[in-house]
VEXLO-941897 format. One record per atom (N, C-alpha, C): x, y, z; residue number from 1; residue in one letter. Coordinates in steps of 0.02 Angstrom, whole numbers. Example, Ala and Ser with C-alpha at 12.3 -4.5 7.8 and 13.67 -1.06 7.14 Angstrom:
(node (660 -284 390) 1 'A')
(node (615 -225 390) 1 'A')
(node (660 -165 390) 1 'A')
(node (642 -112 354) 2 'S')
(node (684 -53 357) 2 'S')
(node (645 2 394) 2 'S')
***
This chain:
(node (9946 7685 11789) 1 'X')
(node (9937 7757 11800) 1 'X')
(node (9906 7788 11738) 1 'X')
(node (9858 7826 11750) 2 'X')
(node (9845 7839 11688) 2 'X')
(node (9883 7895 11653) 2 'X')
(node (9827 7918 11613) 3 'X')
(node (9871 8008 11589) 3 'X')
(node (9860 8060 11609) 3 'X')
(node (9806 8075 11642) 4 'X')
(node (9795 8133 11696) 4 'X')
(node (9843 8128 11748) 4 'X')
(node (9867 8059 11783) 5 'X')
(node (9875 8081 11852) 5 'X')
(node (9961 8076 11820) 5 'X')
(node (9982 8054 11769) 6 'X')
(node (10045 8064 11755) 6 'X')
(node (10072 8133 11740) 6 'X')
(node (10016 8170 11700) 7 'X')
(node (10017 8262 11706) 7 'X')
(node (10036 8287 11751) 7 'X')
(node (9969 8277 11818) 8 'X')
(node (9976 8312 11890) 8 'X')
(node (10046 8301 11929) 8 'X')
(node (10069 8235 11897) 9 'X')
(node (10148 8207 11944) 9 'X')
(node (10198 8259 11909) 9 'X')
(node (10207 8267 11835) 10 'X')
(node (10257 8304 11805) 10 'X')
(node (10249 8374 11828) 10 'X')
(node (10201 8411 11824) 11 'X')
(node (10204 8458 11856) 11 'X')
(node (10225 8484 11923) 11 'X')
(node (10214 8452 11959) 12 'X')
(node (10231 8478 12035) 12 'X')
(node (10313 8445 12010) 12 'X')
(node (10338 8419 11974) 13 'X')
(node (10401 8397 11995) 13 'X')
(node (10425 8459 11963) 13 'X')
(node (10395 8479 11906) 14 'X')
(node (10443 8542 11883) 14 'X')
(node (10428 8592 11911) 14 'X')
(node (10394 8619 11965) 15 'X')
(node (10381 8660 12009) 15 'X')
(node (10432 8659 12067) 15 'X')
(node (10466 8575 12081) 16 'X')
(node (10502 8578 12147) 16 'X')
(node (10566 8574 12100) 16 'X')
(node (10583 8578 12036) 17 'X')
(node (10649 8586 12022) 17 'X')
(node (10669 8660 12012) 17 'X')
(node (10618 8714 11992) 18 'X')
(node (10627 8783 11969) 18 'X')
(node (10682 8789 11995) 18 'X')
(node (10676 8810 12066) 19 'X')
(node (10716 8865 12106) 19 'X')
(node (10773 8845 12094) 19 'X')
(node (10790 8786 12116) 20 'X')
(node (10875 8746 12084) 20 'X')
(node (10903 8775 12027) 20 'X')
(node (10864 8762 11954) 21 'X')
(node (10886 8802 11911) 21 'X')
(node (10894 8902 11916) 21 'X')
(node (10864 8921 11971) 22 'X')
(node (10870 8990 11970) 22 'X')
(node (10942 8994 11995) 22 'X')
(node (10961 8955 12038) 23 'X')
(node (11016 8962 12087) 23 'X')
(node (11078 8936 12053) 23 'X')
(node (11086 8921 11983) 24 'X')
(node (11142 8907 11965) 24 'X')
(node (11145 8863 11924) 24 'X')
(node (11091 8793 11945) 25 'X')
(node (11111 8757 11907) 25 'X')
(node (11070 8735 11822) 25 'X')
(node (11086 8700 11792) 26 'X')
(node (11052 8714 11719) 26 'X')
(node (11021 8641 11723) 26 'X')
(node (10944 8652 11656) 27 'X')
(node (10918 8604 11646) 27 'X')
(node (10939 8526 11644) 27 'X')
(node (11011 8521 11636) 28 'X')
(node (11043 8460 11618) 28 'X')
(node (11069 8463 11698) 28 'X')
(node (11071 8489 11760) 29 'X')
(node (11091 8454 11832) 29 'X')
(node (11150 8494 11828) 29 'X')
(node (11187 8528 11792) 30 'X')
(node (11261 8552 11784) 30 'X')
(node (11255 8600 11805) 30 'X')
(node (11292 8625 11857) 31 'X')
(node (11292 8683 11893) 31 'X')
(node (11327 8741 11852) 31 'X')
(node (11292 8785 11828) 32 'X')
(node (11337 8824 11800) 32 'X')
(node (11392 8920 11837) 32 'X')
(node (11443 8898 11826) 33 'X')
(node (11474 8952 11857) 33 'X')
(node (11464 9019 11855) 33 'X')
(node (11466 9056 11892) 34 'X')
(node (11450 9138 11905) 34 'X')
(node (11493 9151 11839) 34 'X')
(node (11481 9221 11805) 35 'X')
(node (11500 9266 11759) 35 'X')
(node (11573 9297 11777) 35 'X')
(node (11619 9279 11744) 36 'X')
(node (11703 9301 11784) 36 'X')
(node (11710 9368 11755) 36 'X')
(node (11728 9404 11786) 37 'X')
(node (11744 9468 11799) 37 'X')
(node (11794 9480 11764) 37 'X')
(node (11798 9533 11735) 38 'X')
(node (11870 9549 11676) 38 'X')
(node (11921 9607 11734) 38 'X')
(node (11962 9575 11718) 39 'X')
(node (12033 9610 11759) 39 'X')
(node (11998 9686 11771) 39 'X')
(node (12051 9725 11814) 40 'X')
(node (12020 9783 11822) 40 'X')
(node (12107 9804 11777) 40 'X')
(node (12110 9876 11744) 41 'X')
(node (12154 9877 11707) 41 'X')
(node (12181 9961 11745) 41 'X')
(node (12237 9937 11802) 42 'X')
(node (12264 9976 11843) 42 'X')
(node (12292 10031 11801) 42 'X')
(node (12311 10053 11745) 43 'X')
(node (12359 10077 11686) 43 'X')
(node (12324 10152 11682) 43 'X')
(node (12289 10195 11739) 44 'X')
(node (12272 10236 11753) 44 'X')
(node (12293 10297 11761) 44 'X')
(node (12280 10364 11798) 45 'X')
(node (12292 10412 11827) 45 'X')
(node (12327 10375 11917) 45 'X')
(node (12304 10357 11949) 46 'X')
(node (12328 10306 11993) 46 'X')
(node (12384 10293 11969) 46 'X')
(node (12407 10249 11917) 47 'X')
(node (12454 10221 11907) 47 'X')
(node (12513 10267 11887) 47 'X')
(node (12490 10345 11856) 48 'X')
(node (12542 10373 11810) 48 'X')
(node (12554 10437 11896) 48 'X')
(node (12526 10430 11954) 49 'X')
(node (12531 10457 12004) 49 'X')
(node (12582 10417 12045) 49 'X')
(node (12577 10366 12027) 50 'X')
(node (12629 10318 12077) 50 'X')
(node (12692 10319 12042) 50 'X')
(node (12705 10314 11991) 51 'X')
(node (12745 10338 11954) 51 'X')
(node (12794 10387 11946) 51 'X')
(node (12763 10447 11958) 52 'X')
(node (12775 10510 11985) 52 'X')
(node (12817 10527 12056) 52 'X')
(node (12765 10516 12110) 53 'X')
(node (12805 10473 12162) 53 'X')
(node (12886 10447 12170) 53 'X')
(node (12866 10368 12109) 54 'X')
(node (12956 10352 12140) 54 'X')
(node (12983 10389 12102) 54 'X')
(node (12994 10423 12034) 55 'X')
(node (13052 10450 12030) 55 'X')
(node (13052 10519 12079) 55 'X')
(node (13005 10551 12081) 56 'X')
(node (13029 10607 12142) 56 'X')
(node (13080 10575 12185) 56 'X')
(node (13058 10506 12225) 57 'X')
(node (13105 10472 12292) 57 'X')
(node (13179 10471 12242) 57 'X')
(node (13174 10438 12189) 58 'X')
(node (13245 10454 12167) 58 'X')
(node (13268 10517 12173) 58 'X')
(node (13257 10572 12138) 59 'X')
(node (13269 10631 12150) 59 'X')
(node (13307 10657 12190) 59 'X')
(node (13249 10646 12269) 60 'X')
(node (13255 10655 12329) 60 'X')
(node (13317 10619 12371) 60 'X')
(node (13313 10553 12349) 61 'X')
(node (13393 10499 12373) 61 'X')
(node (13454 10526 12329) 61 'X')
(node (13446 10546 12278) 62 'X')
(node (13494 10577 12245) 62 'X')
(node (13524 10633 12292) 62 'X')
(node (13495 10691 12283) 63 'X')
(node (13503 10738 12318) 63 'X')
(node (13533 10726 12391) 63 'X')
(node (13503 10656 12433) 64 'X')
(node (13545 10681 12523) 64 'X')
(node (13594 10624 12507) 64 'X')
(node (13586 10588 12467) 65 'X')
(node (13678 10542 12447) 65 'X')
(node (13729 10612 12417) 65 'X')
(node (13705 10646 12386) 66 'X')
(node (13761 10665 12346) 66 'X')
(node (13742 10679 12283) 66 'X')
(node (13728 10617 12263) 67 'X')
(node (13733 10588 12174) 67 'X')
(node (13716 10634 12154) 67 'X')
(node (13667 10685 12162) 68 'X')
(node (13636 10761 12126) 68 'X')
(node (13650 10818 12165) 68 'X')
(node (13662 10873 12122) 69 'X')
(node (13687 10922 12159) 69 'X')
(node (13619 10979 12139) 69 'X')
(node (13618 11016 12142) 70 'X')
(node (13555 11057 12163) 70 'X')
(node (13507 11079 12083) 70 'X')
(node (13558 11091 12035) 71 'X')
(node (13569 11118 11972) 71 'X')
(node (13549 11038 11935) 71 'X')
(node (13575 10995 11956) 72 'X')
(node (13541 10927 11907) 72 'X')
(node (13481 10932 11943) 72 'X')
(node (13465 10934 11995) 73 'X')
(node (13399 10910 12014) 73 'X')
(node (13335 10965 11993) 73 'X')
(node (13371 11033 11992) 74 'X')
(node (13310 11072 11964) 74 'X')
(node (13303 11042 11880) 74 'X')
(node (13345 11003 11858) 75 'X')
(node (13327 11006 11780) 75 'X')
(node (13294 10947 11766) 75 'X')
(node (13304 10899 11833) 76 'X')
(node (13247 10852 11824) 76 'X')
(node (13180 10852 11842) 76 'X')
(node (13183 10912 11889) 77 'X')
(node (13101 10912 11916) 77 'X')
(node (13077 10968 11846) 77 'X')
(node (13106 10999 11810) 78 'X')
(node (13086 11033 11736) 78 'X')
(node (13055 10953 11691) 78 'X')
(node (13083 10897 11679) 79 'X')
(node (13050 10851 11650) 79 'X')
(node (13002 10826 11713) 79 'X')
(node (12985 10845 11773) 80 'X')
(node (12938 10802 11803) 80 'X')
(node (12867 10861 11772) 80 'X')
(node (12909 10935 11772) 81 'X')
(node (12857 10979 11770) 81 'X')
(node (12803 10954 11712) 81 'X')
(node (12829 10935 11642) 82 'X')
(node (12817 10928 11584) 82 'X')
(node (12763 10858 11595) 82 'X')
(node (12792 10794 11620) 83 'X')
(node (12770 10766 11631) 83 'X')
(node (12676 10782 11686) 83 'X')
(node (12693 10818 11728) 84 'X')
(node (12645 10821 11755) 84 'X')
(node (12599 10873 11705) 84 'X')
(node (12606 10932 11679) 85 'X')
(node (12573 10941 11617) 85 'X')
(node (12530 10917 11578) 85 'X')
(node (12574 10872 11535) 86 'X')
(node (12558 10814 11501) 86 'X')
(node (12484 10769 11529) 86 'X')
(node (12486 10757 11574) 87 'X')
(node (12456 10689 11623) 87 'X')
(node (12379 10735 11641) 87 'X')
(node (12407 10815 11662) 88 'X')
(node (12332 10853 11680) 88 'X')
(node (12316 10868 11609) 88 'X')
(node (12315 10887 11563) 89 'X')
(node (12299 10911 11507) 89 'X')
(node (12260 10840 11485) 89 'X')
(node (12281 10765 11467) 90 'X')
(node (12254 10720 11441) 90 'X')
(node (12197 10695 11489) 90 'X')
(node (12211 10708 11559) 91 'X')
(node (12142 10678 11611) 91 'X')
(node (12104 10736 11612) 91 'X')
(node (12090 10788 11559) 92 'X')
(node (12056 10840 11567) 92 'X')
(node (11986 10839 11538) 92 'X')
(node (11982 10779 11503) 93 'X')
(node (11906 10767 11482) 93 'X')
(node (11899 10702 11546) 93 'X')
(node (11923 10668 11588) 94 'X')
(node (11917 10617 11620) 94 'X')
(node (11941 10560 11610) 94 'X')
(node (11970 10528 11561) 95 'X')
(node (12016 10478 11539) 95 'X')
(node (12068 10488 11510) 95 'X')
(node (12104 10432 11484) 96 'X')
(node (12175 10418 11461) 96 'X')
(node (12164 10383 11401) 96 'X')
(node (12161 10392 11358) 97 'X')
(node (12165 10366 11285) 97 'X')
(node (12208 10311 11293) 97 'X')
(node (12241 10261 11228) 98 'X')
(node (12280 10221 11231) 98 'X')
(node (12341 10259 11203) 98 'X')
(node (12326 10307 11143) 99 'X')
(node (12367 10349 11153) 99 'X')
(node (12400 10404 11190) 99 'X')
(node (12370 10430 11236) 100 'X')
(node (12388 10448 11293) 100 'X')
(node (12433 10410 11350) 100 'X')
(node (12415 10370 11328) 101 'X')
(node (12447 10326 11386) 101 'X')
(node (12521 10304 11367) 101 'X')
(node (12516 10296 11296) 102 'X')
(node (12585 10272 11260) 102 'X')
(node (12629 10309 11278) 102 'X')
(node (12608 10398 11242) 103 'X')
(node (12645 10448 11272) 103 'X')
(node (12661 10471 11327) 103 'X')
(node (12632 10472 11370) 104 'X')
(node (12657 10464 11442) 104 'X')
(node (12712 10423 11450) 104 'X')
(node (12692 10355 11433) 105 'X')
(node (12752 10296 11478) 105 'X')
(node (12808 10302 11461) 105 'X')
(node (12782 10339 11374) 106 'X')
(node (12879 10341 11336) 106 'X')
(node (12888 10401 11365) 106 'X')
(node (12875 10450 11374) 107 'X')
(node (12899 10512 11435) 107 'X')
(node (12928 10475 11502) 107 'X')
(node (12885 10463 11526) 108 'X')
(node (12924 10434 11591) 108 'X')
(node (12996 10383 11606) 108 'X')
(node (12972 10339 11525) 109 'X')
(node (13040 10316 11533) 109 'X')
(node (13106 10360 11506) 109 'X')
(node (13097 10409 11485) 110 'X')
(node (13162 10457 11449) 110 'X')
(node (13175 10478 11508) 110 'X')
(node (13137 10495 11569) 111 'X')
(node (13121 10529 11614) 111 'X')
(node (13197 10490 11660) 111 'X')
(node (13131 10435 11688) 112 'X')
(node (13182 10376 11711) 112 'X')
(node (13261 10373 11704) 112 'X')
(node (13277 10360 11631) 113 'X')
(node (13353 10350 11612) 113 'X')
(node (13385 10424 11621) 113 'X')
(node (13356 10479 11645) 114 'X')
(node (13384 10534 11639) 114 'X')
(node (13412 10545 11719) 114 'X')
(node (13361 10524 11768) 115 'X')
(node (13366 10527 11841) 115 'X')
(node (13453 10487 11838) 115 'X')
(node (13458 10417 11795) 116 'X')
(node (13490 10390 11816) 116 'X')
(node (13544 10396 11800) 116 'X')
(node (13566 10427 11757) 117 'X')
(node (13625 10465 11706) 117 'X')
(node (13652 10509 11744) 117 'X')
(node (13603 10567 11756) 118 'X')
(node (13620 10621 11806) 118 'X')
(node (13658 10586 11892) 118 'X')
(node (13626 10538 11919) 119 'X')
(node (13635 10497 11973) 119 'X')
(node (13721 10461 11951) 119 'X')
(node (13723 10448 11906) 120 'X')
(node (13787 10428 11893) 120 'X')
(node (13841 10458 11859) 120 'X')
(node (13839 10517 11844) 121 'X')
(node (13899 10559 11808) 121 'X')
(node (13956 10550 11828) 121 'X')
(node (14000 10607 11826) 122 'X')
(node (14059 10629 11869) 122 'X')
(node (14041 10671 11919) 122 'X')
(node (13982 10718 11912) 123 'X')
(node (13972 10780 11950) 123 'X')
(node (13920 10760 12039) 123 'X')
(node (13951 10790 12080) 124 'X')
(node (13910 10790 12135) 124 'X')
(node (13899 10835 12179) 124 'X')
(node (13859 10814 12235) 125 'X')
(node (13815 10884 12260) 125 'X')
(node (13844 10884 12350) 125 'X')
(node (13818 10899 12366) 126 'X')
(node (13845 10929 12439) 126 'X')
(node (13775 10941 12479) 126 'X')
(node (13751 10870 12499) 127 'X')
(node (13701 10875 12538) 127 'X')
(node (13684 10926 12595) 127 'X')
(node (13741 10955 12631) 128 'X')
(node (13700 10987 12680) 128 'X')
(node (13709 11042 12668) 128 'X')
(node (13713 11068 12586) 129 'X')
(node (13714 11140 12566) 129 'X')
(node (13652 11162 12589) 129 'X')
(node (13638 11250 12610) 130 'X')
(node (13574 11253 12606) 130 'X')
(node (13536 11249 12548) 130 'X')
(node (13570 11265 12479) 131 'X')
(node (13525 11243 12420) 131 'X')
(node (13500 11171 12400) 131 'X')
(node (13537 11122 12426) 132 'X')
(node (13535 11070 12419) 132 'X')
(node (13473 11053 12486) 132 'X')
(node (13474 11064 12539) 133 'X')
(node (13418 11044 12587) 133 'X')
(node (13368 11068 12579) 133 'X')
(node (13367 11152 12529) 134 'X')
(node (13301 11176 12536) 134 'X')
(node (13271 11126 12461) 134 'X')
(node (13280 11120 12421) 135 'X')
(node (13260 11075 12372) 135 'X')
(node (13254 11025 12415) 135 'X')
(node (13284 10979 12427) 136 'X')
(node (13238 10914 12456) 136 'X')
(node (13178 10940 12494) 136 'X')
(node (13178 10974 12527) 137 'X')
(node (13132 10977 12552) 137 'X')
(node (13060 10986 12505) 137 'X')
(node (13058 11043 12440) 138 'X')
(node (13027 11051 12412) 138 'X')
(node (13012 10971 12359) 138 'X')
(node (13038 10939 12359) 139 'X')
(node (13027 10892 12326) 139 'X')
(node (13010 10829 12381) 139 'X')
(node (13040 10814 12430) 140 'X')
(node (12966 10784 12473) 140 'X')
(node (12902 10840 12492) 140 'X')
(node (12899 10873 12479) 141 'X')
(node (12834 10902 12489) 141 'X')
(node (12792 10886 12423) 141 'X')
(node (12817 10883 12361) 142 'X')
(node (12814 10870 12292) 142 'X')
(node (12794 10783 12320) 142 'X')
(node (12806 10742 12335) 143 'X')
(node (12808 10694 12356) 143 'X')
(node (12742 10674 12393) 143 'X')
(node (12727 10722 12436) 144 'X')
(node (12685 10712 12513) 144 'X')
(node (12607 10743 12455) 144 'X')
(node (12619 10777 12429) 145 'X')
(node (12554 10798 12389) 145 'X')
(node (12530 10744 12322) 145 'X')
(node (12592 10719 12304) 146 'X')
(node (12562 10679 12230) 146 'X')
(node (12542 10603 12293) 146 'X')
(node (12568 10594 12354) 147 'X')
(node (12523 10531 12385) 147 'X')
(node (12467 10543 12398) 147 'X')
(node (12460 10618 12428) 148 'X')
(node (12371 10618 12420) 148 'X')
(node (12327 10647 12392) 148 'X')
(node (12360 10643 12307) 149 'X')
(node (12311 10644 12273) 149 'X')
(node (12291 10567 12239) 149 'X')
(node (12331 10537 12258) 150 'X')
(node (12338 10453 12229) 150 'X')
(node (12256 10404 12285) 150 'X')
(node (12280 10421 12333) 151 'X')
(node (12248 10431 12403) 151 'X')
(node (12166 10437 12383) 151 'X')
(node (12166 10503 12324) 152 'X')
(node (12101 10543 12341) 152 'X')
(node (12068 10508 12280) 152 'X')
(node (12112 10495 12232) 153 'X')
(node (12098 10460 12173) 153 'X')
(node (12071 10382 12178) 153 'X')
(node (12108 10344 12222) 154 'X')
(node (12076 10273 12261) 154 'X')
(node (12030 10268 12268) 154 'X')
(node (12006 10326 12318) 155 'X')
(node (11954 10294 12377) 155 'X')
(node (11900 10371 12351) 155 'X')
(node (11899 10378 12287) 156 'X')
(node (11844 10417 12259) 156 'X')
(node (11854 10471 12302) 156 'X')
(node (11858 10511 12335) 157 'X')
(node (11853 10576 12344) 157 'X')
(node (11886 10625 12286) 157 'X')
(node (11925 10616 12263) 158 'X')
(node (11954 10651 12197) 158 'X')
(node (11919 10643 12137) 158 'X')
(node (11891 10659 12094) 159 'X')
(node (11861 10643 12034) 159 'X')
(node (11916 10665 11986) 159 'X')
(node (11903 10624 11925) 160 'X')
(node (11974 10619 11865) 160 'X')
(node (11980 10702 11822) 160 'X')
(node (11923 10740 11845) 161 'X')
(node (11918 10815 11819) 161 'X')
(node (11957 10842 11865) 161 'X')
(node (11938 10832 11941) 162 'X')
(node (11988 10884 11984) 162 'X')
(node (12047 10861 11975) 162 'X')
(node (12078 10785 11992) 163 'X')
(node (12120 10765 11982) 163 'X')
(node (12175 10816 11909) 163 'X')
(node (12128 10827 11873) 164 'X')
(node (12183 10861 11803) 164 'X')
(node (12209 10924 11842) 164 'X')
(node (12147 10948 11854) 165 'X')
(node (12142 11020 11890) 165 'X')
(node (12201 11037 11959) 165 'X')
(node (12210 10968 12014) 166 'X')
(node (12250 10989 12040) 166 'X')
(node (12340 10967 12027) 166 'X')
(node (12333 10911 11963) 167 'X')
(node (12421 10889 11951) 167 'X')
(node (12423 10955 11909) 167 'X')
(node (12380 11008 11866) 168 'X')
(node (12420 11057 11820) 168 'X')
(node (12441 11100 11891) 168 'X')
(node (12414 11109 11945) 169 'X')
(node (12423 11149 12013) 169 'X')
(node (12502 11128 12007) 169 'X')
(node (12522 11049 12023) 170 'X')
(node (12562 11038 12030) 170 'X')
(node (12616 11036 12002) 170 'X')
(node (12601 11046 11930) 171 'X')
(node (12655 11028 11885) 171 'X')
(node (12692 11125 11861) 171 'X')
(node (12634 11157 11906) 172 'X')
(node (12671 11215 11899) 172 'X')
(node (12706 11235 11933) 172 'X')
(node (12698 11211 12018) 173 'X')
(node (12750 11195 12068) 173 'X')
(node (12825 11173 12059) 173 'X')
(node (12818 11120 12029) 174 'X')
(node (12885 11088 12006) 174 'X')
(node (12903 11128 11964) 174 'X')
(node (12902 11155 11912) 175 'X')
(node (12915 11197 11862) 175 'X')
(node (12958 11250 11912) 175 'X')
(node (12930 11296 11949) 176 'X')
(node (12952 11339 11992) 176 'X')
(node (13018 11320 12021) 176 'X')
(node (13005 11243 12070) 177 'X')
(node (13065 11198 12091) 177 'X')
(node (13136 11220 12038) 177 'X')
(node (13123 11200 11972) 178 'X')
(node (13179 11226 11894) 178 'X')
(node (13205 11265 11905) 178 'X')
(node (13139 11335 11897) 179 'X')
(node (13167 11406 11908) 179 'X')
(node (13206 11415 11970) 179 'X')
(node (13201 11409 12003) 180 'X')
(node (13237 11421 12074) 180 'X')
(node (13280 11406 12070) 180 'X')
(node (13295 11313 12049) 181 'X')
(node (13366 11271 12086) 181 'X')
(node (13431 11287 12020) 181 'X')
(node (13396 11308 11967) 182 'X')
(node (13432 11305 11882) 182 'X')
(node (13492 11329 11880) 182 'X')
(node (13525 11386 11933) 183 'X')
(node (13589 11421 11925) 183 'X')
(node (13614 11396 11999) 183 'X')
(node (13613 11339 11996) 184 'X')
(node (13629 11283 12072) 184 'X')
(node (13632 11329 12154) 184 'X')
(node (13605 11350 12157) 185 'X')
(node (13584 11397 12188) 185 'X')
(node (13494 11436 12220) 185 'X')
(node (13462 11400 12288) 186 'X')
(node (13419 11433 12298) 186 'X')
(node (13398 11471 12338) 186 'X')
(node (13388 11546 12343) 187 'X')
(node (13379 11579 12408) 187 'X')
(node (13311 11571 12478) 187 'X')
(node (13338 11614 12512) 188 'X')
(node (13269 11593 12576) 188 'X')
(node (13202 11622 12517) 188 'X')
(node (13201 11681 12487) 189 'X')
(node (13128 11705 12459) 189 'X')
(node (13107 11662 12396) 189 'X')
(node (13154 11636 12383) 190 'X')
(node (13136 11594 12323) 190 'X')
(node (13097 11530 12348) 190 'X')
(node (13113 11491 12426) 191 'X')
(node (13080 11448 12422) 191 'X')
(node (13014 11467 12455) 191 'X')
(node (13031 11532 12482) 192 'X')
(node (12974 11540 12532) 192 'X')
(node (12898 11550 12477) 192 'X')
(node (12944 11561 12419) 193 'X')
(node (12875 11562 12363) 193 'X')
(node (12857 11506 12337) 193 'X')
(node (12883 11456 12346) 194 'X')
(node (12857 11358 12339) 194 'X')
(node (12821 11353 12373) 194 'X')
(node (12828 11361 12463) 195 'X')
(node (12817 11365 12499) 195 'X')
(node (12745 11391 12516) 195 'X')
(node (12728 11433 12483) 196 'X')
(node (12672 11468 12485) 196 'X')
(node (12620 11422 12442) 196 'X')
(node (12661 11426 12359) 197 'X')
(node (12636 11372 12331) 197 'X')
(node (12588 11318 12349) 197 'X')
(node (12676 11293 12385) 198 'X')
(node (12636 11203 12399) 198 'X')
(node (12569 11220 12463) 198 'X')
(node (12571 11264 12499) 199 'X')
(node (12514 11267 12556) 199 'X')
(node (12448 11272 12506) 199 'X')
(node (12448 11338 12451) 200 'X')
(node (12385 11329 12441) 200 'X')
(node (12350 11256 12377) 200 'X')
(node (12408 11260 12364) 201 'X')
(node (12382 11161 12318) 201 'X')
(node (12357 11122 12382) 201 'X')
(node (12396 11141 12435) 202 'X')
(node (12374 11080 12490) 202 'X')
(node (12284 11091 12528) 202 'X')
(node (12279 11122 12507) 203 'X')
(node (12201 11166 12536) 203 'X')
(node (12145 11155 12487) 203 'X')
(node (12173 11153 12425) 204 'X')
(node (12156 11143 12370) 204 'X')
(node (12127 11060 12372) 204 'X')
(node (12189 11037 12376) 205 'X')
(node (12176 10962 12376) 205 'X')
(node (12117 10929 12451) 205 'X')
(node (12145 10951 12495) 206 'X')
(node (12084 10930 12559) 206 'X')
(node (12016 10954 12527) 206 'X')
(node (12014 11037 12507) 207 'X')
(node (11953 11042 12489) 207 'X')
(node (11903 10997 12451) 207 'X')
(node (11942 10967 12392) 208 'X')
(node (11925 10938 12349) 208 'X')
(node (11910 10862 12373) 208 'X')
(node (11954 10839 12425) 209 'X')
(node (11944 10773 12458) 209 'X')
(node (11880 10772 12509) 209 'X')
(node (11852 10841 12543) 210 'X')
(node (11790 10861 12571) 210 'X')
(node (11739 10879 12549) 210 'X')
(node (11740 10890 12464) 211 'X')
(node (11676 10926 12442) 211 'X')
(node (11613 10877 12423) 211 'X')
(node (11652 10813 12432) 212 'X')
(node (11582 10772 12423) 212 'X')
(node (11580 10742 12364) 212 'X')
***
């Protein structure tokens, strides 16, 4: 063979190997593996929403067992108030710092051990008081709104600006929840002003889940 036609042979062979190497595998025959993906790091607004959530359900189980009587439970939704504060004020440029985040979790857990302290005292409540039913109620509604903003936050209809915009909505709600339940005691006008509350956060929030 000479040396021309040994040229013309090498060539077409590295012509019929290209595409192989485009598709994965490397000059040496070794297939090389796709680029692995770095964890996604759940430790979010999402996450400090779900959060939120179960201790409300504590709250809320507190309250129709017993374990809380109307007056503990307004003084815990006062640390949910703070908490939710907290959480809109730091997602108010659009993220969570690492310090942000620290402070939060150690909030939540003071938070936490406080639900459960209160849940276990000596003192108890009288579920089918009307102060006691109109608070649960206000706190699954507290409940039914932080799922869909979690909801809106998922599946992108919420952006991490409105998101601040509608938990400070919320965290002034709960706050109110305090004022009301604080002298264990809540009347019909007192909730009917939560009530009002929670409708227009809730209008608020669809809007914001519709605007595109």
């Amino acid at each position: 063979m000479n040396i021309k036609r040994f040229l013309i042979l090498a060539a077409v062979a590295t012509c019929i190997s290209g595409p192989a190497f485009a598709d994965g595998a490397s000059s040496s025959g070794i297939v090389v593996d796709p680029p692995v993906k770095k964890p996604v790091n759940h430790y979010g607004a999402g996450y400090e929403t779900q959060r939120d959530i179960n201790q409300q359900k504590r709250i809320d189980g507190g309250l129709d067992s017993g374990a809380l009587n109307t007056r503990e439970a307004a003084k815990l939704e006062h640390g949910q108030s703070r908490l939710d504060f907290v959480e809109a004020k730091d997602m108010k440029d659009g993220s969570l710092s690492k310090k942000d985040r620290y402070q939060i979790k150690n909030m939540e857990n003071r938070q936490s051990k406080m639900i459960y302290g209160q849940k276990h005292d000596a003192q108890y409540g009288n579920p089918k008081s009307l102060s006691s039913r109109r608070m649960q109620r206000d706190v699954q509604r507290n409940v039914w709104q932080e799922k869909r903003l979690k909801r809106g936050m998922k599946n992108g209809q919420i952006g991490k600006g409105e998101y601040s915009r509608l938990q400070r909505n919320q965290a002034g709600l709960t706050r109110r929840e305090f004022k009301n339940g604080r002298n264990g005691r809540i009347g019909r006008h007192e909730q009917m002003g939560s009530r009002q509350g929670f409708n227009h956060n809730s209008r608020r929030i669809h809007h914001f889940r519709k605007n595109g």
